[in-house]
C-alpha positions in Angstrom: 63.4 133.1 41.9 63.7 130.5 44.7 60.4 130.5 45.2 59.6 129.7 41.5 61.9 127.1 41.5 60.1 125.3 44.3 56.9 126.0 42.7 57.4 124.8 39.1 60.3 121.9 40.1 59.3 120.5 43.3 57.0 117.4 43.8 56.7 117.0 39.7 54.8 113.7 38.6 57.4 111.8 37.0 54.6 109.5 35.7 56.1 107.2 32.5 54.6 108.6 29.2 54.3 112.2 29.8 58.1 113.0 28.3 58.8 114.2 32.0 61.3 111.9 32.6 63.4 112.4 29.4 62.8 116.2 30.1 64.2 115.8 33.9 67.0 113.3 32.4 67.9 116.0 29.6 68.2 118.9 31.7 70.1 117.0 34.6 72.0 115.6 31.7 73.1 118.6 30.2 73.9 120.6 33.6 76.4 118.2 34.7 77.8 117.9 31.4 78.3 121.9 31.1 79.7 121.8 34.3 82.2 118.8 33.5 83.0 120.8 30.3 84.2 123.4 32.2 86.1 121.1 34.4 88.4 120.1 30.8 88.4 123.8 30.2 90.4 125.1 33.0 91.3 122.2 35.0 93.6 124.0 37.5 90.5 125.9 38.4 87.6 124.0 38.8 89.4 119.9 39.6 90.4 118.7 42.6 94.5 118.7 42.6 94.6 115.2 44.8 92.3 113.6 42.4 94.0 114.8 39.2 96.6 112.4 38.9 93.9 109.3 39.4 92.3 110.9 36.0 92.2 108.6 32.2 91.8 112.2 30.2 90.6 109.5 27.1 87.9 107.6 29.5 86.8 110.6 31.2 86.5 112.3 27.9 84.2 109.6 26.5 81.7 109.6 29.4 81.5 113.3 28.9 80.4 112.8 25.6 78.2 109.7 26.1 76.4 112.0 28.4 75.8 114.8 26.3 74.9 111.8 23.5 72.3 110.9 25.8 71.0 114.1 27.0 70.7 115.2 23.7 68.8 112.4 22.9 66.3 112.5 25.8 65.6 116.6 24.9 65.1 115.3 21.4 62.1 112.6 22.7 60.9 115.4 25.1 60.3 117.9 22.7 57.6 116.0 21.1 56.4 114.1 24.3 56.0 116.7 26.6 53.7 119.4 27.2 56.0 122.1 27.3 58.7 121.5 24.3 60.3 123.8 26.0 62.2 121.7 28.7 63.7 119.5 25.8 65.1 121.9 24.0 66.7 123.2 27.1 68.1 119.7 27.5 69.4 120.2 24.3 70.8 123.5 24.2 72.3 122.4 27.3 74.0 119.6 25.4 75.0 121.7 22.6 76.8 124.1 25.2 78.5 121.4 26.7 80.2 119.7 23.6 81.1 123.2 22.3 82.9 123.9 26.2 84.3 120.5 26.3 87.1 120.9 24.1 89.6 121.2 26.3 92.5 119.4 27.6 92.2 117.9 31.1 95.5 118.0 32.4 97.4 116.3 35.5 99.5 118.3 37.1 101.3 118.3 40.4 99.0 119.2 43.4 99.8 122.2 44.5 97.8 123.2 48.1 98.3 127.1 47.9 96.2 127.0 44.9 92.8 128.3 44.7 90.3 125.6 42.9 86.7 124.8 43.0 86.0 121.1 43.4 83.6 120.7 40.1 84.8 117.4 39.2 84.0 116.3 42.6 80.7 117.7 42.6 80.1 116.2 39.7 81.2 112.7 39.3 79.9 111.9 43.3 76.5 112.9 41.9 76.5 111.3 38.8 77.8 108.1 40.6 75.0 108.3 43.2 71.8 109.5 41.5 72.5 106.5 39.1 72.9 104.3 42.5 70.6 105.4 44.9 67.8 106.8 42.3 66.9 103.5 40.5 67.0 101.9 44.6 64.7 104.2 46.1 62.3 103.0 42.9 62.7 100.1 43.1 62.3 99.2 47.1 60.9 102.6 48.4 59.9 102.7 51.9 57.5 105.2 51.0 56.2 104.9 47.4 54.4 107.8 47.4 57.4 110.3 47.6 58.4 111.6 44.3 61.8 111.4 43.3 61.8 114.9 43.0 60.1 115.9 46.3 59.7 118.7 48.6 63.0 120.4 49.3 65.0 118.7 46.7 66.8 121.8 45.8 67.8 122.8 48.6 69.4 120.0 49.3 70.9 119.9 45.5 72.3 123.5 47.2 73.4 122.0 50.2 75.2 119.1 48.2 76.9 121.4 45.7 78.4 123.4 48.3 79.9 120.8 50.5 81.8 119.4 47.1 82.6 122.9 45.7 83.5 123.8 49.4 85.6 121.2 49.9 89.1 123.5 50.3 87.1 125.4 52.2 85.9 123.2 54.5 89.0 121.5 54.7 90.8 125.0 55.6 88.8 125.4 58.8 88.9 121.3 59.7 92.5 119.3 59.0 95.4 122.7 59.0 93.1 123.7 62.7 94.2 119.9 63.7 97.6 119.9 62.2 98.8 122.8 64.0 97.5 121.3 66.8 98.8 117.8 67.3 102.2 119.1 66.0 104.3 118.1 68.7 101.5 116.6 70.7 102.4 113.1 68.9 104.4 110.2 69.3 105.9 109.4 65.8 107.1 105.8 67.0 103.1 105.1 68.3 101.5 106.2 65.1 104.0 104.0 63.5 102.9 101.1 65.3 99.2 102.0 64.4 100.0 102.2 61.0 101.9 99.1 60.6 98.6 97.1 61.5 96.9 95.4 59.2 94.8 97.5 56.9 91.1 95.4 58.1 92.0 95.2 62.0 92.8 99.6 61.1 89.6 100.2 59.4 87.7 98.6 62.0 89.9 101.1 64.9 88.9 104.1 63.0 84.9 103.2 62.8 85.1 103.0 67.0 87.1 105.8 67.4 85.6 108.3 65.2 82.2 106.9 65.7 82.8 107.3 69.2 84.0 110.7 68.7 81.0 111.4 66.5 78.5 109.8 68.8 79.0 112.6 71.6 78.9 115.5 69.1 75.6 114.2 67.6 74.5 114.0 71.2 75.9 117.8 72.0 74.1 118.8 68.8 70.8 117.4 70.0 71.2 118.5 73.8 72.8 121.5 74.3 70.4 124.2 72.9 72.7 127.0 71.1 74.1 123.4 69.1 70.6 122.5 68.3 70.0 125.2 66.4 72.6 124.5 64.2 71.9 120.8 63.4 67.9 121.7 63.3 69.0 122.8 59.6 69.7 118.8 59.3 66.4 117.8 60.5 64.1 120.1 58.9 63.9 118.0 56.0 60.3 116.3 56.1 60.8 113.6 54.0 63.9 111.2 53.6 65.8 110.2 50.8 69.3 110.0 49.5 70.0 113.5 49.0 69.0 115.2 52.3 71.7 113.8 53.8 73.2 116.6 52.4 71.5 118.9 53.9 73.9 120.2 56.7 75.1 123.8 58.3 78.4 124.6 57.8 79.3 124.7 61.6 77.9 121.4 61.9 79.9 120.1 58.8 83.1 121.4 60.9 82.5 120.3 63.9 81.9 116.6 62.6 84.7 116.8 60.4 86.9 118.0 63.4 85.6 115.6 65.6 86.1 112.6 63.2 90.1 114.0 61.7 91.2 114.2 64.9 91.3 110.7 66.2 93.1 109.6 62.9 95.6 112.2 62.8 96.5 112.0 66.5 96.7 108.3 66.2 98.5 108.0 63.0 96.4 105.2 60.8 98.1 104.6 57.5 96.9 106.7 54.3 95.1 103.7 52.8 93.1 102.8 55.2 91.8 106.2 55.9 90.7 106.5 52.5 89.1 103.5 52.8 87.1 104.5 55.8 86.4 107.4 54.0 84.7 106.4 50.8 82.7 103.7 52.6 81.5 106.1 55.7 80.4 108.6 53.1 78.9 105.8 50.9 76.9 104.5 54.4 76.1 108.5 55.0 73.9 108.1 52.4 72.2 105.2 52.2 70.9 105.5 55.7 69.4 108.7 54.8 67.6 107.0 51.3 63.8 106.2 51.0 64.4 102.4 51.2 62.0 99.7 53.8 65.1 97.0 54.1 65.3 96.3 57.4 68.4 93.7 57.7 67.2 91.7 60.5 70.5 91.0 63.2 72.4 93.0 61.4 70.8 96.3 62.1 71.4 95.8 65.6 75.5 95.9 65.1 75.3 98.7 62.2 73.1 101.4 61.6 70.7 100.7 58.5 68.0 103.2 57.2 65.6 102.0 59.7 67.8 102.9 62.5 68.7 106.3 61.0 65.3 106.9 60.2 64.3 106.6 63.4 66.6 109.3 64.4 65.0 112.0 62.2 61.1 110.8 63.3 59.5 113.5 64.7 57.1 111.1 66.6 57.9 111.8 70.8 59.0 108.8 71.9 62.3 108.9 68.3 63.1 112.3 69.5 67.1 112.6 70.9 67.5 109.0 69.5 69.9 107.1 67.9 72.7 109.3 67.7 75.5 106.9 66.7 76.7 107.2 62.6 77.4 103.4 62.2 77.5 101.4 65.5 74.3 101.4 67.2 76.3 99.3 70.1 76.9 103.4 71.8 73.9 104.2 71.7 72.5 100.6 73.5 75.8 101.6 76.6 74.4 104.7 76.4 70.9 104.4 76.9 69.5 106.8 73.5 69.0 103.1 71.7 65.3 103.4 69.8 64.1 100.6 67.7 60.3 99.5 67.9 59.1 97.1 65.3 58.0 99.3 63.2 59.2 101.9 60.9 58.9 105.6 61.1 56.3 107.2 59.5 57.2 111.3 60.4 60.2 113.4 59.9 61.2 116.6 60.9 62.6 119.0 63.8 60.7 118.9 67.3 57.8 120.9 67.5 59.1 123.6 69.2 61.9 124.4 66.6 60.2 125.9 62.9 63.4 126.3 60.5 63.0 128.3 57.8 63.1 127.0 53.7 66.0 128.3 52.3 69.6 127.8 52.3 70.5 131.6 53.2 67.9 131.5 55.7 68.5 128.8 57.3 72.2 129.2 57.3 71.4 132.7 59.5 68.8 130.9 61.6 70.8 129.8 64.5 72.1 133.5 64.8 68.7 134.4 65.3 67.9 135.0 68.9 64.4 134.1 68.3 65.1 130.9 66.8 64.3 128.1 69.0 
């Protein structure tokens, strides 16, 4: 089935005129939409209990609907533009589904963390928000034009980015409890207090040294010691760049970071808001360094790291390879010697050419287990 997937929905000419796009738009359309439907259906279940009390029921409600509207509407114009009618009246079906499933009540209640809950809304509103972002950008300033929106490996990474919102409890389990039980009489209350009571700019900019210094030298253990490599090879096996393979990442990597960047905060205490802050613009940055973009922000992408820099990292060309390790301040990576940034741009992607990661997300999560994997 995977196989066919790749086959029939990988690398697709998205050419204006053919009723592909509407199709594509339909279909995606309509997923999310079933998806969000079930979210209002049995919200203890599938939302995230921290985010439920940020939730308009009424707003949230009409964007559901607006986006079956328009899913709907893009199956309709397929069926007659297309090909294959068939792809617009999935769109549609799709759309139908979701407006009969979306009548329930999204409700906030109190967050309750020994509850069992699949982050759907998460999943669904992050990917909403940034295909509608990053889509339109790679279009519109691609570094290379020739990639399709849908490309080679697309759905693995859709796999990859599903998980790691779905996951999220998960994920969290094995990452923040692990580094509460830790540091729980390993801190100084009065110290983190003083942290805290910083102003929230002067704290957002101690968190990107610290955990981007933390996250420097376990990029660099990823890339050097072999058994880690393994692991982050999953990352690197993408071939072509764009927004979405960032998401492409093995579980015991995604700990490991995640471990590597909580612990700083916790230990040191930095207050809620400026965390979150750090958070949703990290993740944001994530991202865009990964997306199929040629700006090159001259000066400043020698203080941050930009999609040339990153892009750099992921070459495959000799001279990139155990490069650029730092997430957002390039300024480690210069003290540190792994600074790589000719004037030009990469033009190859992929693991070194002794590693061959398999295609897959069940293969490739087994890989590193593999003693013949290299």
């Amino acid at each position: 089935m995977t196989d066919y997937l790749r086959e029939r929905f990988e690398e697709v000419d998205l050419t204006p005129g053919q009723g592909k796009i509407t199709a594509t738009v339909s279909i995606g359309l309509g997923l999310l939409a079933v998806l969000a439907s079930f979210c209002f259906l049995y919200p203890g279940l599938f939302t995230t209990p921290e985010f439920r009390g940020f939730y308009d029921a009424g707003i949230l409600r009409g964007v559901l609907f607006a986006g079956i509207g328009v899913g709907f509407v893009c199956g309709f114009v397929s069926v007659f533009r297309h090909a294959d009618r068939r792809y617009g009246l999935a769109g549609m079906v799709l759309a139908c589904m979701a407006a009969l499933i979306g009548s329930g009540r999204l409700e906030v209640s109190p967050v309750d963390g020994r509850s069992l809950y699949a982050g759907l809304d998460y999943f669904v509103l992050t990917l909403l928000v940034l295909a509608l972002v990053f889509i339109p950008m790679e279009r519109a300033y691609p570094k290379d034009p020739a990639q399709k929106t849908l490309r080679k490996g697309w759905i693995t990474d859709m796999k990859y980015f599903l998980f790691s919102h779905v996951g999220l409890q998960l994920i969290s389990f094995f990452t923040v409890i692990p580094i509460q039980v830790f540091l729980h009489d390993k801190v100084h209350v009065g110290f983190q207090q003083a942290i805290a009571a910083q102003p929230l700019w002067l704290q957002f900019i101690e968190i990107l040294l610290v955990v981007d210094f933390a996250s420097y030298w376990i990029h660099r253990a990823f890339h050097e010691v072999p058994w880690l490599w393994k692991f982050h090879a999953v990352h690197h096996s993408s071939e072509q760049m764009d927004w979405l393979a960032s998401s492409r990442l093995h579980l015991v990597e995604i700990v490991a970071n995640r471990f590597a960047g909580y612990l700083p905060i916790f230990f040191l205490g930095f207050a809620p808001s400026a965390v979150y802050a750090y958070l949703v613009f990290v993740s944001f940055h994530a991202i865009f360094i990964h997306a199929n973009v040629r700006f090159r922000f001259p000066g400043v992408r020698w203080l941050i790291a930009t999609p040339e820099f990153h892009h750099w990292h992921h070459s495959s060309e000799d001279e990139a390879v155990d490069r650029n390790y730092a997430a957002f301040l390039p300024f480690y990576d210069k003290v540190f010697g792994t600074l790589f940034m000719p004037d030009r741009l990469a033009a190859r992607y992929g693991t070194r050419a002794s590693t061959r990661v398999p295609e897959g997300v069940v293969k490739q999560f087994w890989f590193p287990f593999r003693r013949s994997s290299s």
